[in-house]
Every structure is written in C-alpha cells, then in structure tokens.
C-alpha distance (Angstrom), angle and dihedral (degrees) to the residues before:
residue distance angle dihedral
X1 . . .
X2 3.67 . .
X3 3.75 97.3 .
X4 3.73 85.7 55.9
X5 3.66 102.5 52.2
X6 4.11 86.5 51.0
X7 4.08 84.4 55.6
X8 3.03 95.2 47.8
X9 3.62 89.5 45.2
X10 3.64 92.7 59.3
X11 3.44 97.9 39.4
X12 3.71 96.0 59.8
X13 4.45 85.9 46.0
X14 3.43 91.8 52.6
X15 3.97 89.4 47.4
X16 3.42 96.4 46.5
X17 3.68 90.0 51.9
X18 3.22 94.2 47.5
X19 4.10 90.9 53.2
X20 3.64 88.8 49.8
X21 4.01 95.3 54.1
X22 3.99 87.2 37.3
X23 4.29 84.5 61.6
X24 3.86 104.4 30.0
X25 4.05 90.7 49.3
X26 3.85 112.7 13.5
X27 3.81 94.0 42.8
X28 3.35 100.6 -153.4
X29 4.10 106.6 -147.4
X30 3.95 97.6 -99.0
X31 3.87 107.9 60.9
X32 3.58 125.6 87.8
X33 3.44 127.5 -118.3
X34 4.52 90.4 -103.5
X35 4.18 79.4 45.2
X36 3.71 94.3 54.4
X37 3.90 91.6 43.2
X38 3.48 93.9 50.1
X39 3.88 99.5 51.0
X40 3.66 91.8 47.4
X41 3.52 89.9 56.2
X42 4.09 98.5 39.8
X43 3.76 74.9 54.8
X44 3.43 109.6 53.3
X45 3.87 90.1 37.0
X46 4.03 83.9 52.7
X47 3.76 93.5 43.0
X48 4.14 92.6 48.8
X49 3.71 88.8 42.7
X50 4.13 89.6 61.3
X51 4.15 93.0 45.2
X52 3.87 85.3 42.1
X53 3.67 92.1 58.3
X54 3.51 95.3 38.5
X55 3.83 95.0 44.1
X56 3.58 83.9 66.7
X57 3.52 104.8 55.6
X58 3.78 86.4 55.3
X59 4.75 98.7 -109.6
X60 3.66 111.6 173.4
X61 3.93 120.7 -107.4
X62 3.91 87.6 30.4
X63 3.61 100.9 105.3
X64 3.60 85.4 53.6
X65 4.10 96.2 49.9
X66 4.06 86.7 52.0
X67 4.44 96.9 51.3
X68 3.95 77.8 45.4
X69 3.58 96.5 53.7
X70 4.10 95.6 39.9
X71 3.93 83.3 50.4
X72 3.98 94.0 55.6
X73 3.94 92.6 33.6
X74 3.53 111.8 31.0
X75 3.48 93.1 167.1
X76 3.68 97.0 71.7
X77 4.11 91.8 66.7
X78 4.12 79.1 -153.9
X79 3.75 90.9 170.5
X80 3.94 94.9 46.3
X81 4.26 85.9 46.6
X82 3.99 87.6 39.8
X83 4.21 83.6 62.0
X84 4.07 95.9 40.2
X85 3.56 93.5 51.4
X86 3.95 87.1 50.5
X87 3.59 94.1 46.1
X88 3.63 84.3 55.7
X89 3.44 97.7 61.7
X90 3.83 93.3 54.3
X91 3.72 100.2 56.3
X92 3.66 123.7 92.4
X93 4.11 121.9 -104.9
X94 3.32 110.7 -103.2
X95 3.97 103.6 -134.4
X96 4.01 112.7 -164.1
X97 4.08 121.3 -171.1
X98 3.66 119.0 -114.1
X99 3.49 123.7 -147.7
C-alpha cells in the first residue's frame, strides 16, 4: 500500500509539472496572459526546486540541468540561491529568551 501511495505521489508531481510547463510555455489558447505567467513561473520554481534537491544529494547530469537553467533564466541567480540556502544550513540557531 505504501509503495502505491509514493507512485501515485510522483505521478501526480510529475503531472502537475508537466501542466504547469504545458501553460507557462505552450500556451494553450484559454489562459490569460497573468495565467500563462504564473504557470511558467510555478513551473520553473517547481522544476528548480527538484534539481535543487537533487543537486544536493550529489545525481549525475544535475550540475549540468542547473548552468542550463541559469543560462535560460538568469534572473533566478539559482546557483548564487543554491549557495545561500547552504550557508544557511551551517550557521548556528539563534535561540532568544521569552519572557
């Protein structure tokens, strides 16, 4: 039962993505220009999210997926967010008392 809830899981991500990328670049006849604009960016956000995550744990080809995407959106500054985000991780919590 578990393995099938994770399918199905991915299944619907992978759909969803693919909707997104099928509206913010296809532009299928229906969606308004703030619709289009919006899946293209839910998409790419998605889509960096995924190569994010998985640049992390070190899977092959990703490095090459992430220059790709900073060359086609160079407003996203993925690898300079990529290094903030694990910068983050290193520093220490600040803890402040409540009273």
């Amino acid at each position: 039962m578990l393995a099938s809830n994770m399918q199905n899981y991915n299944l619907g991500v992978v759909s969803q993505l693919g909707r997104f990328l099928q509206g913010g670049f296809f532009r299928p006849g229906d969606l308004k220009p703030s619709e289009v604009f919006a899946a293209r960016k839910a998409g790419v956000q998605m889509l960096s999210t995924q190569l994010a995550a998985a640049g992390l744990l070190g899977l092959p080809f990703v490095s090459g997926m992430v220059a790709l995407l900073n060359q086609m959106f160079p407003n996203l500054e993925l690898n300079k967010k990529l290094r903030e985000t694990v910068s983050d991780f290193s520093r220490p919590i600040k803890r402040t008392a409540v009273y």
